[in-house]
HTML snippet that shows the backbone in 3Dmol.js (N, CA, C, O; Angstrom):
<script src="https://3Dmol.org/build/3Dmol-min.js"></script>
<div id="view" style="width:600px;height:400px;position:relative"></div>
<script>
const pdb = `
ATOM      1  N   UNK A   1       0.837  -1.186   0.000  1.00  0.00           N
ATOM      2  CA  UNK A   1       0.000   0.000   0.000  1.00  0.00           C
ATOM      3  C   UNK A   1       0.880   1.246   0.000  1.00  0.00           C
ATOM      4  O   UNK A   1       1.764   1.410   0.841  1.00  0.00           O
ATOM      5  N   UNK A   2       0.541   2.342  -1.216  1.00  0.00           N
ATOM      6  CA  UNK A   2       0.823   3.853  -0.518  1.00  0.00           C
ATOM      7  C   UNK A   2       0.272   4.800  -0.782  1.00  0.00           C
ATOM      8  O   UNK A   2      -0.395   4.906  -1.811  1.00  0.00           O
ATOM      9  N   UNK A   3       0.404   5.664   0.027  1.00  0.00           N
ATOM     10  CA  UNK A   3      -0.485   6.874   0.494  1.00  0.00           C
ATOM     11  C   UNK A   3       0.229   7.906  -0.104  1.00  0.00           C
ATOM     12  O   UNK A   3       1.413   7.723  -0.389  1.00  0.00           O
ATOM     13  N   UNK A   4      -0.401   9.121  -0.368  1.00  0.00           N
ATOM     14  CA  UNK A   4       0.106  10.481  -0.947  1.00  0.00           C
ATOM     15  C   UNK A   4      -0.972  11.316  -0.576  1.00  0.00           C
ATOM     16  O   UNK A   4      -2.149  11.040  -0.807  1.00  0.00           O
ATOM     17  N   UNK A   5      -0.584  12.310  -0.016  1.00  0.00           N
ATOM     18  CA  UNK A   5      -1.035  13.749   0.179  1.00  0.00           C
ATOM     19  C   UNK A   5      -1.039  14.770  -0.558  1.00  0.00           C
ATOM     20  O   UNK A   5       0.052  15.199  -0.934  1.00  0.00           O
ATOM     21  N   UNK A   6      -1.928  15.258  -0.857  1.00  0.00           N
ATOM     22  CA  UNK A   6      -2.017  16.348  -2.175  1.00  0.00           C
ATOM     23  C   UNK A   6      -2.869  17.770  -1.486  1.00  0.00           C
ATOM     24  O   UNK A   6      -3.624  17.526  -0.545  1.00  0.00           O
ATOM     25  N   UNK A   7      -2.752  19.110  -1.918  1.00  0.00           N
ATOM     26  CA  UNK A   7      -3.719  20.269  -1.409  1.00  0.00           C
ATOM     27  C   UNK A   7      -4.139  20.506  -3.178  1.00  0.00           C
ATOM     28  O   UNK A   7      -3.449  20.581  -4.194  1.00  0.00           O
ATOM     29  N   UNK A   8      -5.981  20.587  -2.846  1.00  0.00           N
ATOM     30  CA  UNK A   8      -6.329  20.607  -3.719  1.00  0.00           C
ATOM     31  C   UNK A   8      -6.802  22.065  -3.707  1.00  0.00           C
ATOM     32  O   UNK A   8      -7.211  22.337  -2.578  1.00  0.00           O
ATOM     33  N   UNK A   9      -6.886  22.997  -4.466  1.00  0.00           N
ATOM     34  CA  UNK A   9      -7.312  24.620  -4.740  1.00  0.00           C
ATOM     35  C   UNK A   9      -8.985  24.319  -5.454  1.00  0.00           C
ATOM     36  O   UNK A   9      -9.623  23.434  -6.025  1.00  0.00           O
ATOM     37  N   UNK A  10      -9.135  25.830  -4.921  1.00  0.00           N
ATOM     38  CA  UNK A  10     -11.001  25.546  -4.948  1.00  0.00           C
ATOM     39  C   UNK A  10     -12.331  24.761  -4.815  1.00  0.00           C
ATOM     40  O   UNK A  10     -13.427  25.005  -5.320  1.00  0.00           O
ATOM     41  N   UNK A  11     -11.958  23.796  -4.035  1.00  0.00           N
ATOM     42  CA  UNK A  11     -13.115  23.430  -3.192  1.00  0.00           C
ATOM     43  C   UNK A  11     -13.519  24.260  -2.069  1.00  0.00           C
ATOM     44  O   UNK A  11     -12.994  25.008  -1.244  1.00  0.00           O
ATOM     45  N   UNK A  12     -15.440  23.522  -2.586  1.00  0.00           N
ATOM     46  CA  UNK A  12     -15.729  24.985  -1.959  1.00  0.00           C
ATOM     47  C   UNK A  12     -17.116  24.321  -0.564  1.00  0.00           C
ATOM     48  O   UNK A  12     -17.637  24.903   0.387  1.00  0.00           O
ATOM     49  N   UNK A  13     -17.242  23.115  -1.025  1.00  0.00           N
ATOM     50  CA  UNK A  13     -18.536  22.129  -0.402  1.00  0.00           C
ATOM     51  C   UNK A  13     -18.630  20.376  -0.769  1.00  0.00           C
ATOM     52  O   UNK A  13     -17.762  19.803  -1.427  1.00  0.00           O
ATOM     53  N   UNK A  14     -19.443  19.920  -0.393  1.00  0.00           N
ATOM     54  CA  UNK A  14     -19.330  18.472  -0.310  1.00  0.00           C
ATOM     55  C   UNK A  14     -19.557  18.345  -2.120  1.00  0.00           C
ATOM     56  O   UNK A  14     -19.114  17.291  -2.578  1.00  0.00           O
ATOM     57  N   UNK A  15     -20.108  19.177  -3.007  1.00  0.00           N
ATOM     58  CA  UNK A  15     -20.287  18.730  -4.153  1.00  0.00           C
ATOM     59  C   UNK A  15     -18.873  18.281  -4.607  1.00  0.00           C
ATOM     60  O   UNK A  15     -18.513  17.144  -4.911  1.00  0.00           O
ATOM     61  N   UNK A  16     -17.946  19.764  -4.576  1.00  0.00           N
ATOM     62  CA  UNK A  16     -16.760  19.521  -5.119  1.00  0.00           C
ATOM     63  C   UNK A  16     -15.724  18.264  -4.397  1.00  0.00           C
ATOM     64  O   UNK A  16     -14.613  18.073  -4.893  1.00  0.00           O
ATOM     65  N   UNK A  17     -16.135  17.541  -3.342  1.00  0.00           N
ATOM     66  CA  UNK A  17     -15.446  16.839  -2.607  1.00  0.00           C
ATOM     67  C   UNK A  17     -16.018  15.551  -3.082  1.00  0.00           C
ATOM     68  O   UNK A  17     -15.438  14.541  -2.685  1.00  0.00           O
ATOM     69  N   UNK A  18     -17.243  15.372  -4.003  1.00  0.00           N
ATOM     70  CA  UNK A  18     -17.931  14.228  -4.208  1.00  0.00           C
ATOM     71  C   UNK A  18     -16.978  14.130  -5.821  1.00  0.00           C
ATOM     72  O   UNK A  18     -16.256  13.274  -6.333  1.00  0.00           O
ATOM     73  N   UNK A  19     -17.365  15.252  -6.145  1.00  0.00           N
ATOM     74  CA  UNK A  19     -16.488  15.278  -7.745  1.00  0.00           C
ATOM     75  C   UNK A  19     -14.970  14.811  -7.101  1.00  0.00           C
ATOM     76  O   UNK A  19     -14.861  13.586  -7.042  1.00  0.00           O
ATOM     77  N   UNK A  20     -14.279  15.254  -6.815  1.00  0.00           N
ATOM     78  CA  UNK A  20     -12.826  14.876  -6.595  1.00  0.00           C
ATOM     79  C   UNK A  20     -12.625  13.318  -6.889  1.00  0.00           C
ATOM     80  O   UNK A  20     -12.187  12.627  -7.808  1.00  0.00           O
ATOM     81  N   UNK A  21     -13.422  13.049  -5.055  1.00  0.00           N
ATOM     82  CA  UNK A  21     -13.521  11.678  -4.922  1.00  0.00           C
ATOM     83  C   UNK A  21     -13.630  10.489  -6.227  1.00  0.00           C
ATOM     84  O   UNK A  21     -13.016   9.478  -6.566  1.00  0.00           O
ATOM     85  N   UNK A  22     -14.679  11.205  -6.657  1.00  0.00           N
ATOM     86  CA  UNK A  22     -15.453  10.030  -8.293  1.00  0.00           C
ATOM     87  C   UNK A  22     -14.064   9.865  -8.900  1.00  0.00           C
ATOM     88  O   UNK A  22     -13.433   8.809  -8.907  1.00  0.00           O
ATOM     89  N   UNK A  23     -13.586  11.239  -9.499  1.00  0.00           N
ATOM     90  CA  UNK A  23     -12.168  11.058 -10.732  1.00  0.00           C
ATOM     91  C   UNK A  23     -11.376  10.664 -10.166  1.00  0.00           C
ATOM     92  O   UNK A  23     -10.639  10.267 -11.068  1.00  0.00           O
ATOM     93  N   UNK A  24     -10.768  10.375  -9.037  1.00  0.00           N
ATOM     94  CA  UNK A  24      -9.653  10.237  -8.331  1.00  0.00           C
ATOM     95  C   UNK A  24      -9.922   8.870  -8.078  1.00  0.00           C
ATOM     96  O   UNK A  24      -8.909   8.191  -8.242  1.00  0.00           O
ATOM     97  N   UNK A  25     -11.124   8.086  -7.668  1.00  0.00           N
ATOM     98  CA  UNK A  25     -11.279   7.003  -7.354  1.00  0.00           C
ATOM     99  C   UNK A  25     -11.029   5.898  -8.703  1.00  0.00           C
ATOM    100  O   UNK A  25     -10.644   4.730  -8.666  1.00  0.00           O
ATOM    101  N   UNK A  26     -11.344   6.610  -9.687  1.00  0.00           N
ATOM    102  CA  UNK A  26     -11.037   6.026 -10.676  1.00  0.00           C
ATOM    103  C   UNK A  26      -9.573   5.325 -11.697  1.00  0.00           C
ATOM    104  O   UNK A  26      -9.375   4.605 -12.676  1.00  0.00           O
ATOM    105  N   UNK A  27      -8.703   6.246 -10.507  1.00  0.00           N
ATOM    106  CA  UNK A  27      -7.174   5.810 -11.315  1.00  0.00           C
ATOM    107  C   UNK A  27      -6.506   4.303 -10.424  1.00  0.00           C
ATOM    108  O   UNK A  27      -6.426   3.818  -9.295  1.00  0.00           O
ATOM    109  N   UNK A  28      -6.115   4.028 -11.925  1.00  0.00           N
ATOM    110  CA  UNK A  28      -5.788   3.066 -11.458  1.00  0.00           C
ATOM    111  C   UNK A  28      -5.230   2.118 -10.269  1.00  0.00           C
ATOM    112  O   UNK A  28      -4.265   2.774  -9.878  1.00  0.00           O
ATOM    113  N   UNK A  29      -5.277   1.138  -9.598  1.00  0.00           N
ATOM    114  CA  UNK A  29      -4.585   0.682  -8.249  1.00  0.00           C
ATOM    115  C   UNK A  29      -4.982   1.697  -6.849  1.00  0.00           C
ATOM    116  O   UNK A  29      -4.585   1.561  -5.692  1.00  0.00           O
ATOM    117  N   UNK A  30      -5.997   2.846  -7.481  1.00  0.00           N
ATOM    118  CA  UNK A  30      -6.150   3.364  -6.207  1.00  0.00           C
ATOM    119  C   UNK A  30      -7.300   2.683  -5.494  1.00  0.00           C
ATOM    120  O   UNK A  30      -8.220   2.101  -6.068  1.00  0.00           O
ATOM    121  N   UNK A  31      -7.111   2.854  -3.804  1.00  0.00           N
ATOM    122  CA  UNK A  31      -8.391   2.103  -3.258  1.00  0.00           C
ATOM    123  C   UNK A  31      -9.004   2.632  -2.159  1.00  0.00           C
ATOM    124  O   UNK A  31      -9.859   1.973  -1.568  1.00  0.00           O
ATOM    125  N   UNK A  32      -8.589   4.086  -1.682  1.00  0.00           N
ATOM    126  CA  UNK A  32      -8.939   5.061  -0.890  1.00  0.00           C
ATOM    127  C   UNK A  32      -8.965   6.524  -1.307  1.00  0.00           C
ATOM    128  O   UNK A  32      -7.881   6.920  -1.735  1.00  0.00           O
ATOM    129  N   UNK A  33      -9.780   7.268  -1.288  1.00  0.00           N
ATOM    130  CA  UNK A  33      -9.555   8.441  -1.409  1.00  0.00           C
ATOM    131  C   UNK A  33     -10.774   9.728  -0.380  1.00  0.00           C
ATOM    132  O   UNK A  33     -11.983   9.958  -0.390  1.00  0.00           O
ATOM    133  N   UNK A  34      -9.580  10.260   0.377  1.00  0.00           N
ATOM    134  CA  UNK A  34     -10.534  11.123   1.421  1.00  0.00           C
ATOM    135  C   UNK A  34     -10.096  12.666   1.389  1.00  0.00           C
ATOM    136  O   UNK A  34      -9.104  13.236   1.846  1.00  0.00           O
ATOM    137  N   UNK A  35     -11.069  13.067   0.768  1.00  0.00           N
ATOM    138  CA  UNK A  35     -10.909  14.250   0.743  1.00  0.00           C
ATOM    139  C   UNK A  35     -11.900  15.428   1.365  1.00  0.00           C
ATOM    140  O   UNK A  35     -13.117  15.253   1.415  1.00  0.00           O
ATOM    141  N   UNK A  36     -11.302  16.574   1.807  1.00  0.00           N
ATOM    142  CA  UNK A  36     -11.850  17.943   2.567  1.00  0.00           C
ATOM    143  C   UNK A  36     -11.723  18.972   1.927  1.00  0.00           C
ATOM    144  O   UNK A  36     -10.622  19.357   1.533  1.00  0.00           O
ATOM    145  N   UNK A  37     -13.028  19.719   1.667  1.00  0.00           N
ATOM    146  CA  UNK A  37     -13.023  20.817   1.061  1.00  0.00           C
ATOM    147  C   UNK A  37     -12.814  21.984   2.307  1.00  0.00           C
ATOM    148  O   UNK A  37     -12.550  23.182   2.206  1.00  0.00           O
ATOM    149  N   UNK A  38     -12.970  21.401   3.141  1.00  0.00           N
ATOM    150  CA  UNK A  38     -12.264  22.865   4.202  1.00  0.00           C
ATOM    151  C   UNK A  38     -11.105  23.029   4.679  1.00  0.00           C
ATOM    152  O   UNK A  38     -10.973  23.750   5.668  1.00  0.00           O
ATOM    153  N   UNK A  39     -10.336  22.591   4.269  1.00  0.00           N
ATOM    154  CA  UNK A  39      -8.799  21.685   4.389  1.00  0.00           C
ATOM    155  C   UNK A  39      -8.274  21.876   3.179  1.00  0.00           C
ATOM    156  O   UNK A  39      -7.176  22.374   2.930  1.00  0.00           O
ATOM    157  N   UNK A  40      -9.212  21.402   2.296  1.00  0.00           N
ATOM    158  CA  UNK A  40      -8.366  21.697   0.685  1.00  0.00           C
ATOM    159  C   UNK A  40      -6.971  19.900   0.963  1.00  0.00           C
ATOM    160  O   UNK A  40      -5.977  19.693   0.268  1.00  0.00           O
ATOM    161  N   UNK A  41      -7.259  19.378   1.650  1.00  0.00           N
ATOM    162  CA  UNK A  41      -6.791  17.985   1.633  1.00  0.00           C
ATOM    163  C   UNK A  41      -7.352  17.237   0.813  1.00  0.00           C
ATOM    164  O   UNK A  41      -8.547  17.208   0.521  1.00  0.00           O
ATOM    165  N   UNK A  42      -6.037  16.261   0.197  1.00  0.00           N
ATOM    166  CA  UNK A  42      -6.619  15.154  -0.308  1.00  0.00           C
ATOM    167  C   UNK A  42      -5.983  14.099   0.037  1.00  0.00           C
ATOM    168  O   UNK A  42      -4.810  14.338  -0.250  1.00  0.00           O
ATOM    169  N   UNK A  43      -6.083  12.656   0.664  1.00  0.00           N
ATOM    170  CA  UNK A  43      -5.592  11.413   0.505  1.00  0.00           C
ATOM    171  C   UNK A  43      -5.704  10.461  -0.578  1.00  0.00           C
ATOM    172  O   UNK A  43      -6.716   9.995  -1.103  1.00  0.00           O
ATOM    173  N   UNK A  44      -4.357  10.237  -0.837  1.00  0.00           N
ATOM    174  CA  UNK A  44      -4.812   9.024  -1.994  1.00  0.00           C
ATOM    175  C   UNK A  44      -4.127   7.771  -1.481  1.00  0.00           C
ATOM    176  O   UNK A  44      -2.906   7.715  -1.339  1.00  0.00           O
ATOM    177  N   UNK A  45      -5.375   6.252  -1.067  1.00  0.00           N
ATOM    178  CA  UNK A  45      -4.224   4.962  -1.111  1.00  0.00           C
ATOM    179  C   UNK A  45      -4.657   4.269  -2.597  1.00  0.00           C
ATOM    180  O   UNK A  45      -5.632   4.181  -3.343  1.00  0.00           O
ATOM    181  N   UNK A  46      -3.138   3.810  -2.493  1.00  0.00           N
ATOM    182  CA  UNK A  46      -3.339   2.620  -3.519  1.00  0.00           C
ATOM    183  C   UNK A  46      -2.337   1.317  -3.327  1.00  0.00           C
ATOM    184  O   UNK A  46      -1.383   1.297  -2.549  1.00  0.00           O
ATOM    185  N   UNK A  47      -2.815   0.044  -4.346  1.00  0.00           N
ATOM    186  CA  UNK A  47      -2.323  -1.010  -3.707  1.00  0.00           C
ATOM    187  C   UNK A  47      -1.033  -0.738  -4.248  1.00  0.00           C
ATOM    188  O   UNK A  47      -0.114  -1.169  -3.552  1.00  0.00           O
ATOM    189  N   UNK A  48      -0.744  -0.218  -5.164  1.00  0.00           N
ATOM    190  CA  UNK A  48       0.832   0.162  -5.918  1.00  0.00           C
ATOM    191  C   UNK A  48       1.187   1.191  -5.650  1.00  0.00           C
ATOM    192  O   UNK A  48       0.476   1.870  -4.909  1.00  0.00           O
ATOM    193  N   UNK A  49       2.666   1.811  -6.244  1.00  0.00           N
ATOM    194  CA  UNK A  49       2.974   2.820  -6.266  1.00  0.00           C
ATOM    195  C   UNK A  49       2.112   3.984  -7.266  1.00  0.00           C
ATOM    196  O   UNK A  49       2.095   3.930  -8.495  1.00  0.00           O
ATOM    197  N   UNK A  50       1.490   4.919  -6.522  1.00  0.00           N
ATOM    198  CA  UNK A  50       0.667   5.804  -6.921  1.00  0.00           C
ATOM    199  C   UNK A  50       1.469   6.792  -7.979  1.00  0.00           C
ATOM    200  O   UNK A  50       2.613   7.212  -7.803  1.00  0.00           O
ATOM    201  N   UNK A  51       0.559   7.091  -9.197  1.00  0.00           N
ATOM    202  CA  UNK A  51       0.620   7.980 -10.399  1.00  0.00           C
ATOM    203  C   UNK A  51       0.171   9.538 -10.469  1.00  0.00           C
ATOM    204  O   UNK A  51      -0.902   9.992 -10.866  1.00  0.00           O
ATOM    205  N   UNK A  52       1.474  10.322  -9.892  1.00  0.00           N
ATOM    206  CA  UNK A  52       1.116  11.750  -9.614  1.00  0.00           C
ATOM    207  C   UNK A  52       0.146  12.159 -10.780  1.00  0.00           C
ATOM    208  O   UNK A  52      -1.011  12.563 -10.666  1.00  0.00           O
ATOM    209  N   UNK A  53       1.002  11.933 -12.125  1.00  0.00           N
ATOM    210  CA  UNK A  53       0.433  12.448 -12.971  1.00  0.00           C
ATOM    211  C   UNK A  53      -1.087  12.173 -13.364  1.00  0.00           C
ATOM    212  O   UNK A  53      -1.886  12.996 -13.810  1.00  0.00           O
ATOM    213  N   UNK A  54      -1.307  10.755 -13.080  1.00  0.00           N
ATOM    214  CA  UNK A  54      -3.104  10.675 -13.221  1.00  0.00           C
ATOM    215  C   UNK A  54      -4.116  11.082 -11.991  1.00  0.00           C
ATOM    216  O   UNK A  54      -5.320  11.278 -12.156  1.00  0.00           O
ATOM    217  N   UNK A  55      -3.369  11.184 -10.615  1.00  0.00           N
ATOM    218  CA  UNK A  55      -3.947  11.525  -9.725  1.00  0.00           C
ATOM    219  C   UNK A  55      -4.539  13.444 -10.001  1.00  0.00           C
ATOM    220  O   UNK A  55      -5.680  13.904  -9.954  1.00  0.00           O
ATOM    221  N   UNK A  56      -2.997  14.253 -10.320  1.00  0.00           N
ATOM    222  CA  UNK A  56      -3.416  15.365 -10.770  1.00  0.00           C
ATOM    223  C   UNK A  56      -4.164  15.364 -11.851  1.00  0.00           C
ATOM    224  O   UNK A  56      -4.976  16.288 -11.807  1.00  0.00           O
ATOM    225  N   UNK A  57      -4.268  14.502 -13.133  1.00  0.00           N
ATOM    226  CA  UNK A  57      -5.740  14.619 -14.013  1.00  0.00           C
ATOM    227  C   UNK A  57      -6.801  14.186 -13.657  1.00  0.00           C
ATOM    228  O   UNK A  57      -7.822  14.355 -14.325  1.00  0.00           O
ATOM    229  N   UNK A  58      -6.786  13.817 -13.015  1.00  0.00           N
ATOM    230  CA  UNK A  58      -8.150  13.118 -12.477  1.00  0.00           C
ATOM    231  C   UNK A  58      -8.877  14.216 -11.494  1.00  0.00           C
ATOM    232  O   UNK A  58     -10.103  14.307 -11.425  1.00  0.00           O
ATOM    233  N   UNK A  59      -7.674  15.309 -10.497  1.00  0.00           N
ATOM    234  CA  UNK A  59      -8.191  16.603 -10.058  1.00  0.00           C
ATOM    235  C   UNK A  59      -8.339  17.345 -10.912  1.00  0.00           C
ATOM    236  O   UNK A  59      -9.185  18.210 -10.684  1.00  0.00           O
ATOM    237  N   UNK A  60      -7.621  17.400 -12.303  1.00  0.00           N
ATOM    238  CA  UNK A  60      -8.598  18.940 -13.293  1.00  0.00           C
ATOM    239  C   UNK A  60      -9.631  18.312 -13.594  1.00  0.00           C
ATOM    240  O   UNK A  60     -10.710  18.887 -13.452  1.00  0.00           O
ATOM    241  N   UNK A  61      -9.596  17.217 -13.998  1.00  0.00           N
ATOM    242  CA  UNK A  61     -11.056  16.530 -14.716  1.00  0.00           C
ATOM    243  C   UNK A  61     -12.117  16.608 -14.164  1.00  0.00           C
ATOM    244  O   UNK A  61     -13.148  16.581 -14.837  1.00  0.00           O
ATOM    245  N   UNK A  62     -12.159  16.749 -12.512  1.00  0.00           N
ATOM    246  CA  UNK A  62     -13.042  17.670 -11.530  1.00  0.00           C
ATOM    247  C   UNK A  62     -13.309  19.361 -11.678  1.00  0.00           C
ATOM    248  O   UNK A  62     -14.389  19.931 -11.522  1.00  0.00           O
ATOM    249  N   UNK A  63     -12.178  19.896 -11.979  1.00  0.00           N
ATOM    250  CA  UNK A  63     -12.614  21.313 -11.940  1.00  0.00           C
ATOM    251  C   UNK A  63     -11.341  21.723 -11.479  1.00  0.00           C
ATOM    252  O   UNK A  63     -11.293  22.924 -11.745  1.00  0.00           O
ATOM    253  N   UNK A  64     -10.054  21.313 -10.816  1.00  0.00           N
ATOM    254  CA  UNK A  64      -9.553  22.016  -9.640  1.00  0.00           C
ATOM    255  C   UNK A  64      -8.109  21.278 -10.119  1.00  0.00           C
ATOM    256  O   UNK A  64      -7.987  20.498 -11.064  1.00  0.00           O
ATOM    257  N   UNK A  65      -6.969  21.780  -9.132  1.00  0.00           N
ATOM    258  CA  UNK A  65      -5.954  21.822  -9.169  1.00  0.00           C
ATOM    259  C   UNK A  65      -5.368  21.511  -8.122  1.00  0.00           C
ATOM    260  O   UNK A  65      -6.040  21.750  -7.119  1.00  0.00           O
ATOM    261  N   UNK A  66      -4.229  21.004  -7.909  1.00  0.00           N
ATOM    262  CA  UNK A  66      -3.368  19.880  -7.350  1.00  0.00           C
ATOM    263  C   UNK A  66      -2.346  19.999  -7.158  1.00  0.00           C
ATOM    264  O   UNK A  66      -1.613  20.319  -8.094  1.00  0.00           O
ATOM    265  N   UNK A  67      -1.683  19.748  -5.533  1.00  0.00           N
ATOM    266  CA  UNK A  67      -0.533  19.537  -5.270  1.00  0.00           C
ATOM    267  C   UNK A  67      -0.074  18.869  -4.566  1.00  0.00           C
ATOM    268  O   UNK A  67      -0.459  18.919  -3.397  1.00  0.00           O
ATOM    269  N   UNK A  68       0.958  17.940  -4.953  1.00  0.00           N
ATOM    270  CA  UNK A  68       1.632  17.016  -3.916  1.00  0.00           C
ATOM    271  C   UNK A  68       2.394  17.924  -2.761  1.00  0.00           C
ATOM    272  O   UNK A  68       3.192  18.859  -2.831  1.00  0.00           O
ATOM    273  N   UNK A  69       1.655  17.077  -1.459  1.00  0.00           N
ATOM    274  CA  UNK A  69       2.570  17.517  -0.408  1.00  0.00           C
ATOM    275  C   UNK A  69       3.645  17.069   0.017  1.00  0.00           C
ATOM    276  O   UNK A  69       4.233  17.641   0.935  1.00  0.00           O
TER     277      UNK A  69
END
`;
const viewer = $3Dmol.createViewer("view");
viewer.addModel(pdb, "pdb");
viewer.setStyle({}, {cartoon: {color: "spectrum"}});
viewer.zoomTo();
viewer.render();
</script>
């Protein structure tokens, strides 16, 4: 398993935290994802080594923007 921490820009309510979740849940080998729009946090697990680069498309493909912490 690993985990990565990301701050996501412009979330604003549970919608944008439901959107995150959906695209983000979707990349590959991932199998957790918890995210806070009042925090602007995001967790990502996965059973492999996690893919910055699809994790951050998977946050524009929501609306928003991404950074590894």
């Amino acid at each position: 398993m690993s985990t990565v921490d990301y701050l996501v820009k412009g979330m604003t309510c549970g919608h944008c935290e439901m959107s995150v979740r959906e695209e983000v849940g979707e990349v590959p080998g991932v199998t957790d994802v918890d995210v806070s729009a009042a925090t602007g946090e995001l967790t990502v697990t996965a059973d492999r080594p996690i893919d910055d680069d699809a994790v951050l498309a998977a946050v524009a493909e929501a609306g928003y923007t991404a950074t590894r912490v």
